[in-house]
N, C-alpha and C positions, 0 to 999 in steps of 0.2 A: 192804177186804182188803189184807196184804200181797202185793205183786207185783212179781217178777222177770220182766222184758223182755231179750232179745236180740236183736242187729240191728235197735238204734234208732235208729241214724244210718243206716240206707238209706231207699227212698223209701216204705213203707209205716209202718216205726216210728215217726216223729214225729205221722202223723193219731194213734195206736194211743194211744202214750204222755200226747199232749196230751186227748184223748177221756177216758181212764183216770182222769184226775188233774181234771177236770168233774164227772166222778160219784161223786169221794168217795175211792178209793182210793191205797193208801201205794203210789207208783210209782219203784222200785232199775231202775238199769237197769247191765247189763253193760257197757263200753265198754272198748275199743281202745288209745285214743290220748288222750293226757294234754291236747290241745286240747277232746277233746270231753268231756271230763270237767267243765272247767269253764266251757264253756260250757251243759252240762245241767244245772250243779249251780246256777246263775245265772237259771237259768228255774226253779228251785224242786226239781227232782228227785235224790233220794239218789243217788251214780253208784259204780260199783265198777270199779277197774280191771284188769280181766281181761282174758283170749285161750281162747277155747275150744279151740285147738287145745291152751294149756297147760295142762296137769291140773294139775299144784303151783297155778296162777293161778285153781282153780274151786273150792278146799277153802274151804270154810267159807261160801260164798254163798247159798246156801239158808239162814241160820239165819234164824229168823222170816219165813219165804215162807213163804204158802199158796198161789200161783198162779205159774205160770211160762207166758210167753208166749214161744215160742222162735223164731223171725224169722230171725238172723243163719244167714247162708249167703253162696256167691258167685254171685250170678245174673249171667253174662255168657258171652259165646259164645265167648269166645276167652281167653289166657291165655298169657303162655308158657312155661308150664307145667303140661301136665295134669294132673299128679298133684294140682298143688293143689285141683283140687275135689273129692277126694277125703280130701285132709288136712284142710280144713275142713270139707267139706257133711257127710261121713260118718263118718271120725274124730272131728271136733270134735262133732257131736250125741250121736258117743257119749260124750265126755268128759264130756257136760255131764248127759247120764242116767247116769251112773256114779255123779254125784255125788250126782244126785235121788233114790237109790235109799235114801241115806244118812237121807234125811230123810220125813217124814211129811206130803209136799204132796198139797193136797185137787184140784187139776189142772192138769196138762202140754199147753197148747195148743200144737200141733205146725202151723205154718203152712209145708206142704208146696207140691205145683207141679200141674198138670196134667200137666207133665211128665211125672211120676213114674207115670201110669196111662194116657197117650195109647195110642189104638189107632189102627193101618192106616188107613190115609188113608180117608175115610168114611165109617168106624164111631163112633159115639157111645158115649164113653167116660162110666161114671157110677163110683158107690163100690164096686160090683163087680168092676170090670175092675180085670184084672191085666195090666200091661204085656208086651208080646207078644218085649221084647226086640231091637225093633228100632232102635238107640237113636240117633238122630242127631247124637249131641251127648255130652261127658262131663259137661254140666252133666244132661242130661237123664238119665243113667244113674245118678248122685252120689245123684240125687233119690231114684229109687227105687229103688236100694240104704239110701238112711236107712229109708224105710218099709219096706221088710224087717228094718230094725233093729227101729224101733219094735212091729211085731209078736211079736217077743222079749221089747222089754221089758213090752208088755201083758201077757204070759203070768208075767210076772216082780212082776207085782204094780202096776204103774207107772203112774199115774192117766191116762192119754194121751187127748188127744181129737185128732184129725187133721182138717186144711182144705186143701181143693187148689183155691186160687184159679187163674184163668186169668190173662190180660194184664191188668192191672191198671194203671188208669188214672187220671187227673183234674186236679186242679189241679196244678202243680211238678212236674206229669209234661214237663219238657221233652228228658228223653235216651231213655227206651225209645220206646215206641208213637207218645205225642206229638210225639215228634221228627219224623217221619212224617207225622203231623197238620199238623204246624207246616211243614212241607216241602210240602207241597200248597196250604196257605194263604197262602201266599206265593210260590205260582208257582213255586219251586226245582223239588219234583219236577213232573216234565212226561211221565212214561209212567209208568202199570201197570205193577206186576207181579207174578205167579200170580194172576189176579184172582177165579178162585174157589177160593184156599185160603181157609178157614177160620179167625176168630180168634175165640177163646174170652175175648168180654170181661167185664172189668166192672167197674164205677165204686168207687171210691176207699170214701166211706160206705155203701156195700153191704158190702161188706169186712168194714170195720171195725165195722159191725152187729153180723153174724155173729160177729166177733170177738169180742165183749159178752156175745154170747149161746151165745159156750161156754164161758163158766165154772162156767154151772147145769145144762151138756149132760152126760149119763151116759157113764162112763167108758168110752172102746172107740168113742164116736159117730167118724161118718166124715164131712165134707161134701164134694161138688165147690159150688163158689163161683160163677158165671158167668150173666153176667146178660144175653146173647146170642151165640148163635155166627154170625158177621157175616163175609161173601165180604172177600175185599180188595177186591176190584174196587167194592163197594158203598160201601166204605170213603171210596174214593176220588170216588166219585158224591155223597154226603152230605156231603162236606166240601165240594166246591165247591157244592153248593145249599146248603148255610147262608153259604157267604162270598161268596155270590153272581159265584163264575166261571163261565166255561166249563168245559162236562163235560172231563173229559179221555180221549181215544177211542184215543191210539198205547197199544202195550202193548209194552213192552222183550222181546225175546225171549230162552228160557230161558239158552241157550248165551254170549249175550252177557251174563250175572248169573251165569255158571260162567267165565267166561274173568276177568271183574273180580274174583272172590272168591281166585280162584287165585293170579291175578298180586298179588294186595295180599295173600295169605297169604306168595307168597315174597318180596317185600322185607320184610316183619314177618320174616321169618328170620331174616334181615341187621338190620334197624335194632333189633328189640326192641320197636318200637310197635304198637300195635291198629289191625290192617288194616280200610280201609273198610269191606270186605263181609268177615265172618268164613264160611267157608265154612259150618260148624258153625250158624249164624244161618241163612243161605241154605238148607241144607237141612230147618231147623226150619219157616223159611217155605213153601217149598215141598210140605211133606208138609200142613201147618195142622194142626189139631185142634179139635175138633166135645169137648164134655161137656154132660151136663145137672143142671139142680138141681132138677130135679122133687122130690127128698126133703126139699132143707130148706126149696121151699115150701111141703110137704106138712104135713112135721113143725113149722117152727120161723116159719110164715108169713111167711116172705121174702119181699118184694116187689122186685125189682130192676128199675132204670131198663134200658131196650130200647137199641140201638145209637145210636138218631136219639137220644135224651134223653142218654145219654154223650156225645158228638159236639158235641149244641149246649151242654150247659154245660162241656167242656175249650174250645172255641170261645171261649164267652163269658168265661175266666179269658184266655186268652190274650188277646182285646183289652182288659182294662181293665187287664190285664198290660204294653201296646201293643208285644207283639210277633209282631202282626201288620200288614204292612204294607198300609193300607186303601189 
């Protein structure tokens, strides 16, 4: 099939794209910025130089798509300035369903957030729940304001299929989750902390499974993604028994992770750079979030690897990676 990709140079696009282009398929990918253009056009893929947020930049893109894998967003906690996740995460998808509307594509895989449906601390969020509006974040509100879009455009005729992966993980994962991993593995971090929030993980080709497997999904399907929801504090126990440390027992107290995020929010004032702890982050950590995929093992026989299987193989990338220091 022909297939249109977005947000192929973040950290999920390249498994997607490279996957894609194994199994047979004609892979166009959207891009940015005129370096990445030819370096994706050098590894064999059509590229087209676009901006979702620019509509003149999205006319004509769909010609010859049958599928669209929609990716590109700004997943990050901070920013300086908010309204940008809103000019891309939710302006820019509609841009880019404006355009789809124009054309005759057989389906819109929509790779949305957990974000977008988290409930109250506690509660297990699945493809039912609707976000309660409590939003910690403008990445996390961006999210589900698009999915409020996308329910328009299903009603609008628009072939949509929707995936709400959690924390997504694995190999070249060394800035979100990883980073964290790799910060325990090497003795950097040295205390806990929120040790039983909640994370909604799950591994990299679990993903991109799923991802495979909604192009033949029926138009309007929903999944949550997540292939265990895992304490921190457990997080933190599992990592040093596969790298064989010591447990780690101090736990940072919450006040002194609200006094850091603050004071590194206001020099980010002043300097313009991405403050260590984004507070926006901290309070995403803090609340966690819990979803289940009981449907798309039900329906679509997903098997996803358990926290301790994620763990020892990003583990095992990072030391033959050698950055971990044995």
């Amino acid at each position: 099939m022909n297939i249109l990709v977005t947000g192929a140079t973040g950290y999920i696009g390249p498994f997607l794209i490279k996957k894609l282009k194994e199994i047979g398929h004609n892979v166009t990918i959207l891009v940015r910025k005129k370096e990445d253009f030819i370096r994706l056009e050098a590894q064999g893929f059509k590229c087209i130089l676009g901006d979702i947020t620019d509509k003149e930049s999205l006319v004509g893109i769909f010609n010859n798509i049958q599928i669209l894998f929609h990716l590109a967003n700004i997943a990050s906690w901070w920013l300086p300035n908010n309204q940008t996740y809103y000019d891309v995460n939710l302006k820019g998808s509609i841009n880019l369903f404006d355009e789809a509307k124009k054309y005759p594509l057989n389906k819109i895989i929509h790779v949305s957030s957990i974000a977008a449906i988290r409930q109250p601390e506690g509660i297990m969020a699945d493809e039912e729940s609707i976000h309660q509006g409590d939003f910690e974040s403008h990445y996390s509100k961006s999210k589900y304001l698009v999915e409020k879009e996308t329910e328009k455009y299903l009603k609008d005729g628009l072939p949509i299929v929707t995936l709400n992966p959690g924390v997504v993980t694995g190999p070249k994962d060394t800035k979100t989750f990883g980073k964290t991993v790799l910060g325990i593995a090497n003795g950097k971090v040295k205390a806990k902390f929120f040790p039983n929030s909640y994370i909604p993980l799950v591994y990299i080709d679990d993903l991109i499974n799923i991802m495979i497997k909604s192009i033949d999904l029926k138009v309007g399907s929903k999944y949550v993604v997540v292939g265990e929801n895992i304490k921190i504090g457990d997080v933190f126990d599992k990592v040093c028994k596969i790298t064989n440390r010591d447990k780690i027992t101090k736990i940072t107290p919450n006040f002194i992770l609200l006094m850091v995020a603050y004071y590194s929010e206001f020099v980010s004032f002043f300097n313009k750079k991405r403050p260590s702890l984004p507070i926006d982050g901290l309070k995403a950590i803090k609340i966690g979030a819990q979803a289940s995929s009981k449907k798309s093992i039900n329906d679509l026989d997903m098997e996803y690897l358990n926290g301790d299987k994620i763990l020892t193989k990003l583990i095992d990338w990072f030391n033959k990676n050698n950055l971990i220091n044995n």
